[in-house]
Backbone as numpy.savetxt, mean C-alpha at the origin, in Angstrom:
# Nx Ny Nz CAx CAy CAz Cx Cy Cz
-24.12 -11.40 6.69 -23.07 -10.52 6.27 -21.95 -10.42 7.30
-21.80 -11.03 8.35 -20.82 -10.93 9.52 -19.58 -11.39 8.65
-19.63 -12.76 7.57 -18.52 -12.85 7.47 -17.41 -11.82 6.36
-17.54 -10.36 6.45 -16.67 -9.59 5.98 -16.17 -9.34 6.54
-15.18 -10.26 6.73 -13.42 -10.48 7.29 -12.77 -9.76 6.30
-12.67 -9.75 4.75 -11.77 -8.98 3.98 -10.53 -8.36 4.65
-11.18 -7.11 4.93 -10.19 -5.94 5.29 -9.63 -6.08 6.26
-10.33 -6.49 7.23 -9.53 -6.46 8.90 -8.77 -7.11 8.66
-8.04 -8.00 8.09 -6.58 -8.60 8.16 -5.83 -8.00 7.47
-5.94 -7.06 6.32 -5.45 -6.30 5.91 -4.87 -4.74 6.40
-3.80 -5.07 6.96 -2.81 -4.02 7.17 -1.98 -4.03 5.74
-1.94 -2.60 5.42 -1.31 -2.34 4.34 0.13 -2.33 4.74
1.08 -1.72 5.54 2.68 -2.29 5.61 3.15 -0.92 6.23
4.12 -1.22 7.22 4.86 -0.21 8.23 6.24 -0.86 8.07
6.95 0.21 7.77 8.33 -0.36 6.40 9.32 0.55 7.42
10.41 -0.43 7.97 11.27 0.26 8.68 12.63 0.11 7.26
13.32 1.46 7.73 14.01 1.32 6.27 15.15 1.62 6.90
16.67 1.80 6.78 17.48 3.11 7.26 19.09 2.62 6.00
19.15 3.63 5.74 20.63 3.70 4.32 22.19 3.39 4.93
22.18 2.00 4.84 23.73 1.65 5.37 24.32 1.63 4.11
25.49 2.60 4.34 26.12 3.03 3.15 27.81 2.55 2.89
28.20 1.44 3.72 29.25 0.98 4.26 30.04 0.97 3.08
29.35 -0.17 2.07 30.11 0.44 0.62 30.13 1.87 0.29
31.51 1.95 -0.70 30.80 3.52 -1.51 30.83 2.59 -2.97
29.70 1.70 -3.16 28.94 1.31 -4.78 28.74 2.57 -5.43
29.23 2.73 -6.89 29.41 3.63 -7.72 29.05 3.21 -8.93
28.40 3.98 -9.74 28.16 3.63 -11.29 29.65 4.04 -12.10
29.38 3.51 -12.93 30.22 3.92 -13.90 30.49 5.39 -14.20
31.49 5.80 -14.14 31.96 7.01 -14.75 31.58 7.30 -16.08
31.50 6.40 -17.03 31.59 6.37 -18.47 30.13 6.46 -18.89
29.71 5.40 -17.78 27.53 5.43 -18.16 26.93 6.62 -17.48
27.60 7.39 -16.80 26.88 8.17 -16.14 26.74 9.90 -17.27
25.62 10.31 -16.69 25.69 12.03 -17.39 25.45 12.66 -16.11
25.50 14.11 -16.53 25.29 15.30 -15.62 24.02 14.78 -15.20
22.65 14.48 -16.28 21.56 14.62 -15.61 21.05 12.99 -14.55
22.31 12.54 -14.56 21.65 11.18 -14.11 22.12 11.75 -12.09
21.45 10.79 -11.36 21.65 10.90 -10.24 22.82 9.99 -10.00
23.42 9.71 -8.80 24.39 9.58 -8.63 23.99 8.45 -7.44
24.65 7.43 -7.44 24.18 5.73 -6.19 24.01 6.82 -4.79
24.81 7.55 -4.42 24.42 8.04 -3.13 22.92 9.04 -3.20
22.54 9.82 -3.65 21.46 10.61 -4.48 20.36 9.31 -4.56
20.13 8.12 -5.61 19.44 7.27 -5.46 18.95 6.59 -4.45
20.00 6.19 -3.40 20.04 6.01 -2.05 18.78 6.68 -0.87
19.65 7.74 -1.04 18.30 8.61 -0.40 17.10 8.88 -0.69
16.72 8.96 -2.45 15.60 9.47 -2.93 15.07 8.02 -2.66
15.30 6.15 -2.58 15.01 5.54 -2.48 14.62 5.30 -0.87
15.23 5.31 -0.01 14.85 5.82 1.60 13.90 6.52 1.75
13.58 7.86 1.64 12.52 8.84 1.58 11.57 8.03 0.80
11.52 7.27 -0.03 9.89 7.06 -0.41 9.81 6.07 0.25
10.44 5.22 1.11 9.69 4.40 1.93 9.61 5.06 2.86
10.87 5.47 3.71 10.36 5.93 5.24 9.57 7.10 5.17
9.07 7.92 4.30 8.18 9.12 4.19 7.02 8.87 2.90
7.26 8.67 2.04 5.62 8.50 1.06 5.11 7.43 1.51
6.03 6.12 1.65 5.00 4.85 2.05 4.28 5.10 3.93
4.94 5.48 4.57 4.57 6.06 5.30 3.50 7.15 5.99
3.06 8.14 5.05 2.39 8.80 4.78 1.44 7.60 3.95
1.14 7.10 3.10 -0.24 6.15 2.33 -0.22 5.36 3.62
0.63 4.73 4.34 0.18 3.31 5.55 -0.72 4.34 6.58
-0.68 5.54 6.91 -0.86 6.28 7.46 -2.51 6.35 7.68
-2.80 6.63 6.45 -4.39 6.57 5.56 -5.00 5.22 5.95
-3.99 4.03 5.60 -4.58 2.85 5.59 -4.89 2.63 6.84
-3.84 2.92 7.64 -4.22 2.39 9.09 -5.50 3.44 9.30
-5.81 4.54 9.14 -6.89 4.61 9.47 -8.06 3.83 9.36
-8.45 4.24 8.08 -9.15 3.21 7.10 -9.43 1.67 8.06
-8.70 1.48 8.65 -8.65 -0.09 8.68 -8.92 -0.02 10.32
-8.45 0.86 11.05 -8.78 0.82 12.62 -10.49 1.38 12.57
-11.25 2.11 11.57 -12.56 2.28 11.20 -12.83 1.63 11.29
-12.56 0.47 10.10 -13.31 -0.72 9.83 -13.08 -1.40 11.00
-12.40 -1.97 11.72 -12.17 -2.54 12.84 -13.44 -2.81 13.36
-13.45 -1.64 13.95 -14.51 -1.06 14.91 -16.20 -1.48 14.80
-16.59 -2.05 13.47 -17.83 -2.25 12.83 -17.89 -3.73 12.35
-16.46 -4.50 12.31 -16.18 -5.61 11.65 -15.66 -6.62 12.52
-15.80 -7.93 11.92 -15.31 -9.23 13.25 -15.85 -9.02 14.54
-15.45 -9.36 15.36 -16.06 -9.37 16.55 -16.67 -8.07 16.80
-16.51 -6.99 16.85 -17.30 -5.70 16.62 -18.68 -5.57 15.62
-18.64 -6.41 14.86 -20.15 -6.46 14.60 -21.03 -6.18 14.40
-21.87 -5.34 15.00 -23.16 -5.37 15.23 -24.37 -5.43 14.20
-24.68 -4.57 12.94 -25.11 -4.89 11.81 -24.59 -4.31 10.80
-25.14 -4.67 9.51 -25.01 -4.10 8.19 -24.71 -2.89 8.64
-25.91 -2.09 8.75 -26.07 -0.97 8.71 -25.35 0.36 9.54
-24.97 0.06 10.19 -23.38 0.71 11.10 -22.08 0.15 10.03
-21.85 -0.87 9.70 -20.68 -1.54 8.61 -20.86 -0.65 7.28
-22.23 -0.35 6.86 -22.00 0.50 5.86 -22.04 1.76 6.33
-22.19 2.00 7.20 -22.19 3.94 7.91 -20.52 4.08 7.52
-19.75 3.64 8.70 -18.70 3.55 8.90 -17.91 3.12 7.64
-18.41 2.39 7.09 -17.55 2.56 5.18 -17.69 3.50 4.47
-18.59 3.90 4.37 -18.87 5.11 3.45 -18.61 6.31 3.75
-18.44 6.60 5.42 -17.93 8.03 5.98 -16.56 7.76 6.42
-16.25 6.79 6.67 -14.61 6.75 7.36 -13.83 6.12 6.26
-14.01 4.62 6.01 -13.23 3.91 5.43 -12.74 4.36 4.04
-13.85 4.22 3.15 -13.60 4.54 1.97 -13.13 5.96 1.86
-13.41 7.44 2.24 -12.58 8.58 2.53 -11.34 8.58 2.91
-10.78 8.22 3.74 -9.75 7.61 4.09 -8.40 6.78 3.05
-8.82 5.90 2.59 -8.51 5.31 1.77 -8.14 6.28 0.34
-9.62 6.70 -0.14 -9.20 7.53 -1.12 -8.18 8.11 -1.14
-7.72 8.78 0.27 -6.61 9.76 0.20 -5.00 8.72 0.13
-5.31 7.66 0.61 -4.38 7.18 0.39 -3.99 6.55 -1.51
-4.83 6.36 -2.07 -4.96 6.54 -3.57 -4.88 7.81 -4.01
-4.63 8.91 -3.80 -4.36 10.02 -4.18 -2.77 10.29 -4.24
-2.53 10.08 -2.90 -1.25 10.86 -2.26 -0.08 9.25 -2.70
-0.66 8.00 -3.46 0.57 7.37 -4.26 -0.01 7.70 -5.73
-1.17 8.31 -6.16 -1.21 8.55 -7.66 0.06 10.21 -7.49
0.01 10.75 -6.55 0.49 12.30 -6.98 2.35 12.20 -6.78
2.83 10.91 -6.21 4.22 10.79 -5.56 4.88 10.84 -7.76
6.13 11.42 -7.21 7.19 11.51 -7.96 8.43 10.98 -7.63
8.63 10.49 -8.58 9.79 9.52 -8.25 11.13 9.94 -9.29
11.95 10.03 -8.68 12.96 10.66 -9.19 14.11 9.29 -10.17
13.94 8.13 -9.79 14.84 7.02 -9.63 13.67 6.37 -10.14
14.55 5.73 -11.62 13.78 5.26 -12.53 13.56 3.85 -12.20
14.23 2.92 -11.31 13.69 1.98 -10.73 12.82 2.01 -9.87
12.48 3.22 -9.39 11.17 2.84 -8.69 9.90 3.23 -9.03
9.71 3.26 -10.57 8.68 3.84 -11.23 8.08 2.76 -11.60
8.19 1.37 -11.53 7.49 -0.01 -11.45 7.11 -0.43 -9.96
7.51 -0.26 -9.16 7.44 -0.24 -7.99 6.23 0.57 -7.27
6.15 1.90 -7.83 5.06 2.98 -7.76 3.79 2.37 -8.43
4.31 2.66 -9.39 3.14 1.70 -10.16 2.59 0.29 -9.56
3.02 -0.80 -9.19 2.74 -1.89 -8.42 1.82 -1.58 -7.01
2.34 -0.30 -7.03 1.88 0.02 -5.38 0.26 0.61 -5.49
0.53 1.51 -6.95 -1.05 2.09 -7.08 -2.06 1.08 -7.56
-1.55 -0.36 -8.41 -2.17 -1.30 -8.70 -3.00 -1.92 -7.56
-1.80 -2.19 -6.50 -2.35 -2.91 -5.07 -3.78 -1.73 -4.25
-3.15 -0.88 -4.35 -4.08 0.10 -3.71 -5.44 -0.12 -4.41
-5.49 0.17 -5.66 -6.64 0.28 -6.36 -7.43 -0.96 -6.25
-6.60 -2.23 -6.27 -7.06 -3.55 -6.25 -8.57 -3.81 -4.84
-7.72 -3.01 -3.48 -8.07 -3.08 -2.19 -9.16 -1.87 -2.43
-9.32 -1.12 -2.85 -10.25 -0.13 -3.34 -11.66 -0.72 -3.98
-11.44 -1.30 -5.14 -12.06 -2.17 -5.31 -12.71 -3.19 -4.65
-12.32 -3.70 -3.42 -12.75 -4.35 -2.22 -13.55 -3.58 -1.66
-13.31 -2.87 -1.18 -13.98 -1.93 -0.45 -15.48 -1.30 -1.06
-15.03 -0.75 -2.48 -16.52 -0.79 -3.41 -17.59 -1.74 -3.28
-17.26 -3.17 -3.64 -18.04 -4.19 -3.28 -18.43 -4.14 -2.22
-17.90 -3.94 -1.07 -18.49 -4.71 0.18 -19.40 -3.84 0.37
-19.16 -2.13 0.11 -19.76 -1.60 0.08 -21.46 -1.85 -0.88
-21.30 -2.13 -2.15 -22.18 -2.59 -3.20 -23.05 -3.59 -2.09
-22.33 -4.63 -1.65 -22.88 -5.70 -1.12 -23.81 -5.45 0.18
-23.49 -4.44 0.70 -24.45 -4.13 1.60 -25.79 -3.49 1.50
-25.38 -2.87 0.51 -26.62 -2.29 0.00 -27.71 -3.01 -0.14
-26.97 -3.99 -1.30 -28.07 -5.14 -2.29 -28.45 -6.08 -1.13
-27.21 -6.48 -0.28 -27.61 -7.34 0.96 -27.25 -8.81 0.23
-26.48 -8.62 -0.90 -25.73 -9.64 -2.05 -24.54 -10.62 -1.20
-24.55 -11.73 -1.37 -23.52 -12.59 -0.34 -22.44 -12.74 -1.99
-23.03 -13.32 -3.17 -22.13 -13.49 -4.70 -20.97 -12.18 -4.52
-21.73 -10.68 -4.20 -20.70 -9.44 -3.88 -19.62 -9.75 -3.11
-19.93 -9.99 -1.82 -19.02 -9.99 -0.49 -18.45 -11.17 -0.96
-18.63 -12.26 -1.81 -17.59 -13.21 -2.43 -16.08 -12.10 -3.02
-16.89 -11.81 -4.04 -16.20 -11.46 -5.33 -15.09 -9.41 -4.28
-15.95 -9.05 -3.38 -15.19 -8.44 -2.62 -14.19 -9.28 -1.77
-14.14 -10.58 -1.11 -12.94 -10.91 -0.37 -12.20 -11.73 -1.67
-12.65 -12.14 -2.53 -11.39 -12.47 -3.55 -10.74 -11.06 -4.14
-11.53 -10.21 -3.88 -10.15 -8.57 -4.07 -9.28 -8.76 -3.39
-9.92 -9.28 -2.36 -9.04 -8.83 -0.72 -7.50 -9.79 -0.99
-7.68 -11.29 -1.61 -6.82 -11.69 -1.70 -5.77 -11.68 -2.93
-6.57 -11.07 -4.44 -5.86 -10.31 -5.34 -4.99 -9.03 -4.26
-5.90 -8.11 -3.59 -4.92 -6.98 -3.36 -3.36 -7.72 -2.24
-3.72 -8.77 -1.95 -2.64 -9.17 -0.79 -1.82 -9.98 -1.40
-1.78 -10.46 -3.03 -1.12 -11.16 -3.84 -0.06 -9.47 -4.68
-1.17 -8.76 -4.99 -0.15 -7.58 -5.41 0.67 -7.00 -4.12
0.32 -7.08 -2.71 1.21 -5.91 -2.20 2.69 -6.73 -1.84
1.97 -8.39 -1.95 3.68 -9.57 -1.87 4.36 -9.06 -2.54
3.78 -8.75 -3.76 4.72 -8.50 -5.27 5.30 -7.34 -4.69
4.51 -6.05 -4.08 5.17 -5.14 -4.01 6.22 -4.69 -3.21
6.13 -5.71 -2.12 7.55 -6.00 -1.57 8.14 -6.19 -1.56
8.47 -7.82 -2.43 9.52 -8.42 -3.19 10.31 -7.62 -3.87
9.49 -6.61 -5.16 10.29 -5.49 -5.76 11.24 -5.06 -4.72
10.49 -4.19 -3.82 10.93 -3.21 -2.83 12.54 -3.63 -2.20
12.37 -5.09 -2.24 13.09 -6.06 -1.48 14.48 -5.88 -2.50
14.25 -6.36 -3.68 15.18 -6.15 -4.20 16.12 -5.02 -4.60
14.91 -3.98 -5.15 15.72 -2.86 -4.97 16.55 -1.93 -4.11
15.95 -2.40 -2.70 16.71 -2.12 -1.51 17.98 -2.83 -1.32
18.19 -4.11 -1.79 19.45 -4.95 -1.33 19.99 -4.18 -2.77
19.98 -4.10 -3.66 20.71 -3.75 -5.14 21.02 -2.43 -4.50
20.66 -1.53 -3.71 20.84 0.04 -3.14 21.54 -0.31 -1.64
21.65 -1.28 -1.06 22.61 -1.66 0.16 21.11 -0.47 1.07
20.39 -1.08 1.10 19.41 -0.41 2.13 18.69 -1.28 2.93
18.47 -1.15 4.17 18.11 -2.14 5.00 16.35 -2.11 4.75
15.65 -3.02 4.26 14.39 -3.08 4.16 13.76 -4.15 5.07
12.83 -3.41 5.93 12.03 -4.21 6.66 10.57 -4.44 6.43
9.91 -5.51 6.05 8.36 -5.22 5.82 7.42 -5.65 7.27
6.63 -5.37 7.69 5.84 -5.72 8.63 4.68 -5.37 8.27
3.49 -6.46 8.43 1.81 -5.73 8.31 1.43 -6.10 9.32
């Protein structure tokens, strides 16, 4: 069972963001209503959920993941510390970070695919984590398969979820940085 590598390469993402507003980009006068927000309004509500909600979930993850650290790859030692440390740190941990992007509100209707993408990825890596967990139990190697092909489903969704991010930040003149 040593080789549950999965997670430890998995850093979920530390997103430097900041709103260069050099243009003043404007919607239409004509498409716009009272209740719609306004490009500067979008701007910000789009800033704040990276530099503060995504921030707050990487927050969780990095826990989650400096846990696992500690029990995993060269840290080692057996199963049975790997599942201590999953079941009291990792996976708790985590949960909260699946909570606190199921409970985010998003004001800016482009980033309500984006949210969504993000709780997909989360859940995906969740799912990882179940297994390996499962797998220790049973002492199953077919598990710890079918757990690191999560690992690389969840790292195929969080590309996606950057790319979005990516775009919607250049379409909002916002400086997006991804790093894991």
């Amino acid at each position: 069972m040593k080789k549950l590598s999965i997670i430890l390469a998995m850093m979920f993402m530390l997103i430097a963001c900041s709103n260069d507003t050099t243009s003043e980009k404007q919607p239409d006068a004509e498409n716009s209503t009272e209740n719609e927000l306004s490009y500067e309004e979008k701007q910000k509500e789009i800033v704040d959920f990276i530099n503060e909600d995504m921030n707050e979930i990487a927050s969780y993850e990095t826990k989650a993941n400096e846990a696992l650290a500690t029990v995993s790859g060269e840290n080692f030692k057996n199963d049975e510390e790997l599942h201590s440390v999953l079941t009291s740190e990792v996976i708790p941990e985590f949960e909260k970070a699946i909570e606190t992007a199921e409970s985010l509100e998003v004001n800016v209707d482009e980033l309500e695919p984006i949210k969504d993408k993000l709780e997909e990825a989360l859940g995906i890596y969740y799912d990882a984590l179940l297994l390996e967990k499962e797998a220790l139990e049973k002492t199953d190697q077919e598990l710890i398969e079918q757990s690191n092909a999560k690992g690389e489903e969840y790292m195929n969704a969080l590309n996606e979820y950057h790319e979005e991010m990516e775009k919607l930040a250049t379409e909002y003149e916002i400086d997006y940085e991804r790093t894991q």
